[in-house]
SEVOLUM-426448 format. One line per 3 residues: number of its first residue (from 0); their letters; for each residue z, y, x of N, C-alpha, C. Coordinates in nm, 3 decimals. Layout:
<fifis>
NUM = a = Z,Y,X,Z,Y,X,Z,Y,X ~ ...
</fifis>
This chain:
<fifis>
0 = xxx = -9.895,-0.330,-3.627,-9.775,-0.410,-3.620,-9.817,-0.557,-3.621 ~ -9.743,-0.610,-3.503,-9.807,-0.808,-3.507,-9.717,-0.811,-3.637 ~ -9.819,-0.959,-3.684,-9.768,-1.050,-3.807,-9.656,-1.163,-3.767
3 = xxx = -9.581,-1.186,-3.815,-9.503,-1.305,-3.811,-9.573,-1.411,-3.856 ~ -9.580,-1.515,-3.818,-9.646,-1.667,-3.886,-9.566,-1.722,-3.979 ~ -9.648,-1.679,-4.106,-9.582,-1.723,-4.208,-9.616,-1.884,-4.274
6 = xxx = -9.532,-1.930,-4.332,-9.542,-2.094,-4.368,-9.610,-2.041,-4.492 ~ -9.732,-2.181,-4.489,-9.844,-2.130,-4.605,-9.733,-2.202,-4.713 ~ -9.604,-2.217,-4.755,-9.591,-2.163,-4.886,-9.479,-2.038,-4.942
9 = xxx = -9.462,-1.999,-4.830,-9.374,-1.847,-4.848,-9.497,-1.754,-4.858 ~ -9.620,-1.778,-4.846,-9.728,-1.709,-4.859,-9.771,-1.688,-5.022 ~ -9.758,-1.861,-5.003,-9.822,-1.859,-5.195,-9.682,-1.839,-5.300
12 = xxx = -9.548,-1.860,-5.240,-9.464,-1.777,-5.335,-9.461,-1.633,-5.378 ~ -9.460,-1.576,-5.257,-9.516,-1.404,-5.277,-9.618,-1.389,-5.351 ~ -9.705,-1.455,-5.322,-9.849,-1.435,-5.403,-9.831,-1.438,-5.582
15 = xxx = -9.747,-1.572,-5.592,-9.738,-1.577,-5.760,-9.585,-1.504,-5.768 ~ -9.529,-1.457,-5.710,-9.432,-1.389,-5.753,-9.499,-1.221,-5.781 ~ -9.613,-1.165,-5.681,-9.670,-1.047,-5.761,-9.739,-1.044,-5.915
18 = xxx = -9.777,-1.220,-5.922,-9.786,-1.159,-6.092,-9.688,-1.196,-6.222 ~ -9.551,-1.207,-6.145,-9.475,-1.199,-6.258,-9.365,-1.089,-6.235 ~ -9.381,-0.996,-6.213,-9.259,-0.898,-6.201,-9.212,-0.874,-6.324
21 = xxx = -9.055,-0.836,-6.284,-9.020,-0.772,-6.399,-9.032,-0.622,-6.414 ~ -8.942,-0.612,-6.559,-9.012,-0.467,-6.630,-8.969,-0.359,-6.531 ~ -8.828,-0.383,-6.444,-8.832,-0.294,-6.351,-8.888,-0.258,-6.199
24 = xxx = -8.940,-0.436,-6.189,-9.054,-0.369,-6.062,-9.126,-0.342,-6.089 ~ -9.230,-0.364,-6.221,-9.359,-0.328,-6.281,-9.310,-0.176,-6.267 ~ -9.245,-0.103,-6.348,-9.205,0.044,-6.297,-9.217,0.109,-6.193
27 = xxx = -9.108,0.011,-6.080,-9.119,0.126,-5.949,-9.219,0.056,-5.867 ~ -9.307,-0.070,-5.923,-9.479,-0.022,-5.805,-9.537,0.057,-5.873 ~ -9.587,0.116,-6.018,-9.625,0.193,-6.064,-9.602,0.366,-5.972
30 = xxx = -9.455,0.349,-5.949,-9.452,0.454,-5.847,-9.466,0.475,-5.731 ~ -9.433,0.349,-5.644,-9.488,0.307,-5.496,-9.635,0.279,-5.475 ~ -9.653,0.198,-5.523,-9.848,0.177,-5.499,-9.924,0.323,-5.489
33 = xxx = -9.989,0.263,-5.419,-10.133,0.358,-5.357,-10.076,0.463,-5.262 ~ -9.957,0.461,-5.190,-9.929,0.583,-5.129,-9.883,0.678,-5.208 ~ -9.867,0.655,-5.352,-9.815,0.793,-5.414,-9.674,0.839,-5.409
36 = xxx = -9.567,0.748,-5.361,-9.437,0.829,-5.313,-9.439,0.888,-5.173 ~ -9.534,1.016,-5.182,-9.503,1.112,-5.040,-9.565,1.039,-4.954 ~ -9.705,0.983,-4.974,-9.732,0.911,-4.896,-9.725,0.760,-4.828
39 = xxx = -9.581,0.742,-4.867,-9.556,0.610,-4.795,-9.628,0.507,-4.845 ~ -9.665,0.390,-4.767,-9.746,0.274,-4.790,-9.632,0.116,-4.827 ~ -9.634,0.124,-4.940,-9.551,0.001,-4.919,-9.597,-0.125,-5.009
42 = xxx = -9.579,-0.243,-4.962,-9.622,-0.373,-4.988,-9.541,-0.445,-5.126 ~ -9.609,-0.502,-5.223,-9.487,-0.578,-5.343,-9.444,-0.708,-5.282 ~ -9.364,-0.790,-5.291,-9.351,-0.925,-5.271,-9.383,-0.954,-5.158
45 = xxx = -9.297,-0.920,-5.021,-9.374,-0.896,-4.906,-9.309,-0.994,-4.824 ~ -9.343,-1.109,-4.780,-9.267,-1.186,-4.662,-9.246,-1.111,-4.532 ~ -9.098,-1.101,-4.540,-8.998,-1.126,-4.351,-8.927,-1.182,-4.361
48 = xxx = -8.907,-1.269,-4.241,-8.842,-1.348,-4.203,-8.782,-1.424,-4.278 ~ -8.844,-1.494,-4.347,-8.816,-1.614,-4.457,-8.798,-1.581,-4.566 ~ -8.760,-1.469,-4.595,-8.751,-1.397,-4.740,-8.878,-1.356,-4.795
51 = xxx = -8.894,-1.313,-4.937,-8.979,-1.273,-5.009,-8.874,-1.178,-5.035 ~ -8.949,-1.008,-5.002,-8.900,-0.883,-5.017,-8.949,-0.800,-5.153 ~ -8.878,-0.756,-5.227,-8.955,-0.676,-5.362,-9.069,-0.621,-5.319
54 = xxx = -9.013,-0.505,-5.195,-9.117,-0.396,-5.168,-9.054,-0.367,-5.030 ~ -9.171,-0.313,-4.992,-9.162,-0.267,-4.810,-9.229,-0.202,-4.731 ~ -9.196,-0.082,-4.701,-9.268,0.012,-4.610,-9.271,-0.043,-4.503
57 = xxx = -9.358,-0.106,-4.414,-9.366,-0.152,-4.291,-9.338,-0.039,-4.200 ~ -9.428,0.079,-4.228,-9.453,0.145,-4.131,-9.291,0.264,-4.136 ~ -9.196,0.212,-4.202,-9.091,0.302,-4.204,-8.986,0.175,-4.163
60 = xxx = -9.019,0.086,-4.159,-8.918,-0.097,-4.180,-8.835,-0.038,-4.281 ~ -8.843,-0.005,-4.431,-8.758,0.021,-4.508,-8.796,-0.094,-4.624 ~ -8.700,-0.148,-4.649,-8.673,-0.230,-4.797,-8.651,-0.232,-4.914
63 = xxx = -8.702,-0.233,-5.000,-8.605,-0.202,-5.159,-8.643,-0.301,-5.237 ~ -8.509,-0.339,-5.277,-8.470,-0.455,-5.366,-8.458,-0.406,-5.475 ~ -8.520,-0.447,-5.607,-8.465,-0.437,-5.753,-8.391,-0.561,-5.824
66 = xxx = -8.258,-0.539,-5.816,-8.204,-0.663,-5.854,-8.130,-0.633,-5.988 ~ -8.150,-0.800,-6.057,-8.081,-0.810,-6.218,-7.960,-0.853,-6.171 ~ -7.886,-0.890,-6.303,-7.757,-0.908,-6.339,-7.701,-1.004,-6.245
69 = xxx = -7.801,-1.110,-6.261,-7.752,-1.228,-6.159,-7.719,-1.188,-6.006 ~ -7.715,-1.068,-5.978,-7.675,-1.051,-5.810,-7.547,-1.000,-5.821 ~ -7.475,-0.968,-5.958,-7.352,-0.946,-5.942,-7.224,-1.096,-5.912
72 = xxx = -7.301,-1.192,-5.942,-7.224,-1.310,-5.928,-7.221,-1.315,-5.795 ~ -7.042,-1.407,-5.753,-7.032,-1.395,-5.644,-7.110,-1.466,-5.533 ~ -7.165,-1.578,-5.592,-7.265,-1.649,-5.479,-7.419,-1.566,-5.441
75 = xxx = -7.464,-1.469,-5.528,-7.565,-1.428,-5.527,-7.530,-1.310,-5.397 ~ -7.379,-1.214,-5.454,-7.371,-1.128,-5.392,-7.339,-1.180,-5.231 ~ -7.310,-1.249,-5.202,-7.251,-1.337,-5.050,-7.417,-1.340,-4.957
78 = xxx = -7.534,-1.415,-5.103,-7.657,-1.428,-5.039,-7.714,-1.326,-5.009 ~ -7.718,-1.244,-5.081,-7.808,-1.073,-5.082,-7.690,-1.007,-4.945 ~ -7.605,-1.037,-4.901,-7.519,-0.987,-4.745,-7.579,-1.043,-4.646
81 = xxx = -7.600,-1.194,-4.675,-7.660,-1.253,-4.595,-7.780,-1.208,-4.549 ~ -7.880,-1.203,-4.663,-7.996,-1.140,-4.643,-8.025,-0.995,-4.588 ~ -7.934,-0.939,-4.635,-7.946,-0.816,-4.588,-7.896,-0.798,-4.456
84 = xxx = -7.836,-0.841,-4.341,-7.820,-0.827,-4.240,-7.894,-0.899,-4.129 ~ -7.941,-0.985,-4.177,-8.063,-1.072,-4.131,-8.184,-0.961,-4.123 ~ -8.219,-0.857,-4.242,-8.342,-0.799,-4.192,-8.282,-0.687,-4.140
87 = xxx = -8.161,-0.645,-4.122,-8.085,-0.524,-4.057,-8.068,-0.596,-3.937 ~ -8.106,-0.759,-3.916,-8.130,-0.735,-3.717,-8.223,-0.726,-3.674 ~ -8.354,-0.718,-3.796,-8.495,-0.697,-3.724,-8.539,-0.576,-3.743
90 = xxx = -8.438,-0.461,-3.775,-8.494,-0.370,-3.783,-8.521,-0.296,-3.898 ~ -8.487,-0.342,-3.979,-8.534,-0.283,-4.163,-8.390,-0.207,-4.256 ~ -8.452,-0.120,-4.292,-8.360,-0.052,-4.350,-8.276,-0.125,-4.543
93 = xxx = -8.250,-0.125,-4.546,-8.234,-0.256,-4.728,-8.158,-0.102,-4.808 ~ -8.230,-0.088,-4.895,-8.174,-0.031,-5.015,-8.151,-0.132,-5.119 ~ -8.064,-0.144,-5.233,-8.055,-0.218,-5.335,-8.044,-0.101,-5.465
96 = xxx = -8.134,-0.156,-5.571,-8.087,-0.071,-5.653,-8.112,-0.176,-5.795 ~ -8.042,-0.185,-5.913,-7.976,-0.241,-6.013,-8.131,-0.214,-6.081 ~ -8.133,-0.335,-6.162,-8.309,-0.316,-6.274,-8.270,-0.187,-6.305
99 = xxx = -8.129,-0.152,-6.437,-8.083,-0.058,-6.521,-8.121,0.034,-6.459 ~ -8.103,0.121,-6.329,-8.173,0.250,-6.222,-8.256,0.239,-6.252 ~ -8.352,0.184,-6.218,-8.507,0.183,-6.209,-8.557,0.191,-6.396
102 = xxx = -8.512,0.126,-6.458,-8.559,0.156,-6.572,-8.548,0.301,-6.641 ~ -8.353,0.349,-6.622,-8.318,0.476,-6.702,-8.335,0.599,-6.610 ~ -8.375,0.560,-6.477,-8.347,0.664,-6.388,-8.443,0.690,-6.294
105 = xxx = -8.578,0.586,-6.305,-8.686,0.637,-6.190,-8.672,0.734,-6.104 ~ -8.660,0.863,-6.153,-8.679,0.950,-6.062,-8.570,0.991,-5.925 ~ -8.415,0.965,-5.948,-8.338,0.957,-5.882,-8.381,0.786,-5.737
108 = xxx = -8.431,0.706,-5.811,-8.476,0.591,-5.775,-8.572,0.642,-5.594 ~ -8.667,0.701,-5.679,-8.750,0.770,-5.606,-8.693,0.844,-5.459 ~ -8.613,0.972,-5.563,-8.517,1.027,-5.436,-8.472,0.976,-5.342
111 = xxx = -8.374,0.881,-5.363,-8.335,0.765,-5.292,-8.439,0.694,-5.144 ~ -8.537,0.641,-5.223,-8.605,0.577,-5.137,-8.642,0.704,-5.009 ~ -8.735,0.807,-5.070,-8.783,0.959,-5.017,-8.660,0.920,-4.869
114 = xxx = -8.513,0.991,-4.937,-8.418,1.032,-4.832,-8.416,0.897,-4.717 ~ -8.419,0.793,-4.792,-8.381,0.721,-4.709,-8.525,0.677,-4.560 ~ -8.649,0.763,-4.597,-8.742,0.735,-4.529,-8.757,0.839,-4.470
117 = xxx = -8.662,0.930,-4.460,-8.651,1.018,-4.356,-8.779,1.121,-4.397 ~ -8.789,1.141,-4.502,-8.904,1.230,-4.612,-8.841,1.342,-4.661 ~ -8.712,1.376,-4.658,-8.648,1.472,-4.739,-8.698,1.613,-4.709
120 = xxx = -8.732,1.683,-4.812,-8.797,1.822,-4.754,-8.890,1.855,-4.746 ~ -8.946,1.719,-4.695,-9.160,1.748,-4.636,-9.154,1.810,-4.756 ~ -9.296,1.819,-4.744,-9.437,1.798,-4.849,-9.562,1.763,-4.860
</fifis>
């Protein structure tokens, strides 16, 4: 897959944004990294198209966002529409799922992502 040319500081934001995650992305890369959900390969803190993405299967264009409290406010929620249809014209699939999921519920978390990568069933 070509690279997009990224501005060297959406580069170095991603970069120091992988070492401060919170307790619920620290969780679900614990479960994404290395290929261990069914395989899939996906990236933490991943620049497209001007955004810095939680996580991202390239090779599926699937997205997943772990978002806190602050995305329930209405300016946040207006931006995360914004955003999200912006990478729904290049092609990427956007899941959102709440820290609280990912913390009390990993495994449904998981499911989620699985179905939505068109994984349901394999093995």
């Amino acid at each position: 897959m070509p690279h997009t040319p990224l501005h060297p500081q959406n580069r170095a934001n991603a970069r120091s944004k992988r070492k401060v995650m919170t307790d619920a992305e620290l969780k679900l890369w614990n479960e994404l990294r290395a290929h261990r959900l069914m395989g899939l390969g996906f990236r933490r803190q991943f620049p497209i198209a001007g955004y810095i993405i939680d996580f991202a299967c390239p090779e599926k264009k699937l997205v997943v966002e772990v978002d806190g409290s602050q995305h329930g406010q209405a300016d946040s929620a207006v931006a995360d529409t914004v955003r999200t249809k912006r990478l729904e014209q290049d092609g990427w699939a956007v899941l959102r799922f709440w820290n609280d999921d990912v913390i009390r519920d990993i495994d449904n978390v998981c499911q989620h992502i699985v179905i939505a990568a068109g994984l349901a069933g394999t093995t």
